[in-house]
N, C-alpha and C positions, 0 to 999 in steps of 0.2 A: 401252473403246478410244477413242482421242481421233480427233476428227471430222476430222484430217487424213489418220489413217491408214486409217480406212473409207474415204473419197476415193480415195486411194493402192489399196488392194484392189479399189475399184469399176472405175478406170483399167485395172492390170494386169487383169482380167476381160477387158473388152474388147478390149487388146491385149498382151499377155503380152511381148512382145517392141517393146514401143516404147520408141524412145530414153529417157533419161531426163530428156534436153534435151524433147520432146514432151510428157511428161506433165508436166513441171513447167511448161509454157507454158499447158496446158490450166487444169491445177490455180492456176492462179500462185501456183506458191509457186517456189523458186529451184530450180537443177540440182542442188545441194549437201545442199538438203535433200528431195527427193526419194529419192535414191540412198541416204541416210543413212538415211533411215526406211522401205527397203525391205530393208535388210540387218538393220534390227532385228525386221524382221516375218520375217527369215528365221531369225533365233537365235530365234524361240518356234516354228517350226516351218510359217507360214506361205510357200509359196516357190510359183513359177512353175516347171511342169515340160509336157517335151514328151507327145504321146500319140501314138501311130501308132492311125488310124481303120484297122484291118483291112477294115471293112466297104465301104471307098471303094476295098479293092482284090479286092472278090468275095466276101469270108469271110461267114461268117453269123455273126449278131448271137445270144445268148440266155441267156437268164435262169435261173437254177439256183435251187429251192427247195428245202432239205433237211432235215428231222424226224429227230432222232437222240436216243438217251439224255442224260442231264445230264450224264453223267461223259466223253461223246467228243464232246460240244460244243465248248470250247476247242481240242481237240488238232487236230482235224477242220479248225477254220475255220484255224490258225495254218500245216496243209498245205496249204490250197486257194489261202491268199497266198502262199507261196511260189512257187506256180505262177506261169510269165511270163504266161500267157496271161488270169488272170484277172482283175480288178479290182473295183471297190465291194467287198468281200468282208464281209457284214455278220453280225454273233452277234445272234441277237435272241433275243423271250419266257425271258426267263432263263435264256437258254443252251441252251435245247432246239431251236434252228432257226436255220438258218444260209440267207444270200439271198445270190450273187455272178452276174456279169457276168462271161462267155468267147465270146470268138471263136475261130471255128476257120476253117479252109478245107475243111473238110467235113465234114456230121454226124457222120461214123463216129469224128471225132476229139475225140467230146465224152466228158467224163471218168468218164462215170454207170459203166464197167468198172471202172475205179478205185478207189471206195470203196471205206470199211471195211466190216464187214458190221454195224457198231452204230447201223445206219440204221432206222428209222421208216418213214421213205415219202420217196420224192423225184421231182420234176416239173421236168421241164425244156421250158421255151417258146422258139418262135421267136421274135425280133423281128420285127416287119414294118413299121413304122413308130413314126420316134419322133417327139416333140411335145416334151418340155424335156431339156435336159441341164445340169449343172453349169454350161457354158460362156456359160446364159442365164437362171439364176441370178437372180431379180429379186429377193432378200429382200436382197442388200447391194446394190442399186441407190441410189444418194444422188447422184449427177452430174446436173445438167439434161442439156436436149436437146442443148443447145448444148455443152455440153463432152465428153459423149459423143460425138458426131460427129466434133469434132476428132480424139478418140482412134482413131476406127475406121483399121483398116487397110486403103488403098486396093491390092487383091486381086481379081486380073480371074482368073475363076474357067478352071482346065483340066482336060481330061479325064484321071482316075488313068491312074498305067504302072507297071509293075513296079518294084519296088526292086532296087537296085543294090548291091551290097559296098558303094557309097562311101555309098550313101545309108544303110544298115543303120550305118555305125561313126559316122553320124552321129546318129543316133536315138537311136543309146546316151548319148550326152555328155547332149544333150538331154532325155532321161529323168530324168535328175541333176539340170540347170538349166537349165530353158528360154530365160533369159535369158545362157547362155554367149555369149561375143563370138564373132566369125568367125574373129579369130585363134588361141583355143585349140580353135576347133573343128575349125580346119585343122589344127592342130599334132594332135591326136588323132586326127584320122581320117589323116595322111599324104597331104594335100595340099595345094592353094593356098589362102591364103584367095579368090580371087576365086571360083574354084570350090567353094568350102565355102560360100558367099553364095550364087551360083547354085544350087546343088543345093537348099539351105532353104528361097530362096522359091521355086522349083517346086514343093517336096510341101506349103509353104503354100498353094500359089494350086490345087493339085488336090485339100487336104481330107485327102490322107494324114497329114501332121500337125497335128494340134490342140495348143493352147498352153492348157493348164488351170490354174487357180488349185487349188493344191494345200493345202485347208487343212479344219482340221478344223471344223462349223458352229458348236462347242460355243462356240471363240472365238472365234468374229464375233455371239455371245449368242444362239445360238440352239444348247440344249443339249438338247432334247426333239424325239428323229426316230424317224419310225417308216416301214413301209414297208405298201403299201396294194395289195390285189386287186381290182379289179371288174369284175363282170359286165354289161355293158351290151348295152345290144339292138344287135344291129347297124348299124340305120340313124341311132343315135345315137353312133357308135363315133368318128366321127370329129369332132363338134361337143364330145363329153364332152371328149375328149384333147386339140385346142385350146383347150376353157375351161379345163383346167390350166395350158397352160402358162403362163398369164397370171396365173394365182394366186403370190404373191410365197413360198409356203410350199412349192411345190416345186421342187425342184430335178432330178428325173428323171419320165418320165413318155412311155409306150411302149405302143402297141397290139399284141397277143404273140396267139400259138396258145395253144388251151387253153379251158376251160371259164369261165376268169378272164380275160377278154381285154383289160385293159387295169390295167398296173401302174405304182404308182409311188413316190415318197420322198417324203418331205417332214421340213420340218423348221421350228421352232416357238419361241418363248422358255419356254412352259411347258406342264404336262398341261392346263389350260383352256383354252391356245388353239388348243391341238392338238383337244380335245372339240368346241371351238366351228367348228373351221374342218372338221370331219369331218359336223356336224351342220347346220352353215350354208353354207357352200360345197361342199361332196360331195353333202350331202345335197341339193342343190337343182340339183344338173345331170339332165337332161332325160336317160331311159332307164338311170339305172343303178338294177340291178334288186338289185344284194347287192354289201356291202362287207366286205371283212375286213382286221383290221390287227393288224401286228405291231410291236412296239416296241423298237428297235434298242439293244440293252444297248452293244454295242461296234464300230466298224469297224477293222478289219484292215490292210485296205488299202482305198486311194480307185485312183490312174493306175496303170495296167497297167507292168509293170516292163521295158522292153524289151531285149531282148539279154541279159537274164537265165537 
């Protein structure tokens, strides 16, 4: 990938919805060619898509681990993506175990009734705190200080409110492309643009909607991911999970209920440096008492599919 367009994905990271006058002043390169080599990063499948954070509006956050035969591994995870609710949706250890991300607005709405019955064993944790997401991503970091800041979105942060019909039809566009304009966002949801503007940056500036970089890590050369359990001692729970997120290899990383009380992703350019960053950076933070890791053969789904 040429060192403009990893530039270009580090930018949209930061602001997924900045002009493209902005990021090409940042970047300096022109308006022409920014926009140009953002649509081509959208014909391979790289794009900017909205998220609705359930959690900023009450819901519980949590993590599904699920052990199934080889032969209802594919079937199992390709139902669980379809779900609007779920996301990461991950097949891993050669298709005998499947790892996804659901919110709900109440336990009782978690999907463990549902299954098939060609299950193994399944665990479901609460979230309780997270420390990385996708959206802090440091392994395509390549912008200095200085032009990261430029990029950042000036966002005076407000308290979540409930969503609106007008907000919901807009979330849906959003889900599609997060860099949709105001104008077809107004023309879809059936009203102004001035109020299609208004309504976006309010669930920006209160957290309901996240702008994610929707792209698979394989091509940004990082094609070696796995997903990781540990048990840490408690009064190291919270030092272990900020010394990840600072590590450039992962990308998610969450302190959960459960025997395993702190999980996370990561992802790598190969099996050695995946060994080495498990054995050299895991292995060297302060209170974790046992690691286990599973290595993600395929993901399903990354954003949650909204208004689906």
């Amino acid at each position: 990938m040429e060192s403009i367009d990893q530039r270009l994905i580090h930018a949209l990271q930061i602001d997924g919805r900045a002009p493209f006058a902005k990021i090409a002043g940042a970047l300096r390169i022109s308006e022409h060619t920014a926009a140009r080599r953002y649509h081509r990063l959208r014909e391979r499948g790289i794009r900017v898509r909205g998220a609705l954070n359930r959690f900023r509006l009450g819901h519980h956050a949590w993590t599904l681990r699920l052990r199934c035969t080889p032969d209802a591994g594919p079937t199992l995870a390709q139902a669980l993506a379809r779900r609007p609710d779920t996301f990461w949706v991950h097949l891993m250890s050669g298709g005998t175990e499947i790892s996804c991300l659901q919110q709900v607005e109440s336990p009782d709405e978690l999907l463990l009734d549902r299954l098939p019955r060609r299950l193994v064993d399944v665990s479901a944790h609460n979230i309780l705190q997270g420390f990385a997401s996708p959206g802090t991503w440091r392994g395509i970091a390549c912008l200095t200080d200085d032009e990261a800041t430029a990029l950042k979105p000036e966002v005076a942060p407000e308290p979540p409110t409930g969503l609106t019909d007008l907000d919901e039809a807009l979330l849906v566009t959003l889900a599609l492309d997060g860099r949709a304009g105001y104008a077809e966002l107004a023309t879809r949801a059936g009203t102004s643009e001035s109020t299609a503007r208004r309504r976006v940056e309010h669930l920006r500036r209160t957290g309901v909607l996240e702008l994610q970089l929707d792209a698979d890590p394989a091509q940004l050369g990082f094609p070696t991911q796995a997903r990781l359990w540990m048990r840490v001692q408690p009064q190291h729970l919270e030092a272990a999970g900020a010394a990840l997120a600072t590590h450039p290899e992962v990308y998610f990383a969450a302190a959960t209920t459960g025997p395993a009380n702190l999980v996370a992703s990561v992802t790598c350019r190969s099996g050695g440096d995946l060994y080495r960053y498990l054995t050299e950076r895991v292995g060297g933070l302060a209170g974790v008492r046992e690691l286990e890791t599973a290595p993600v053969l395929r993901t399903l789904k990354r954003v949650e599919n909204i208004g689906e």
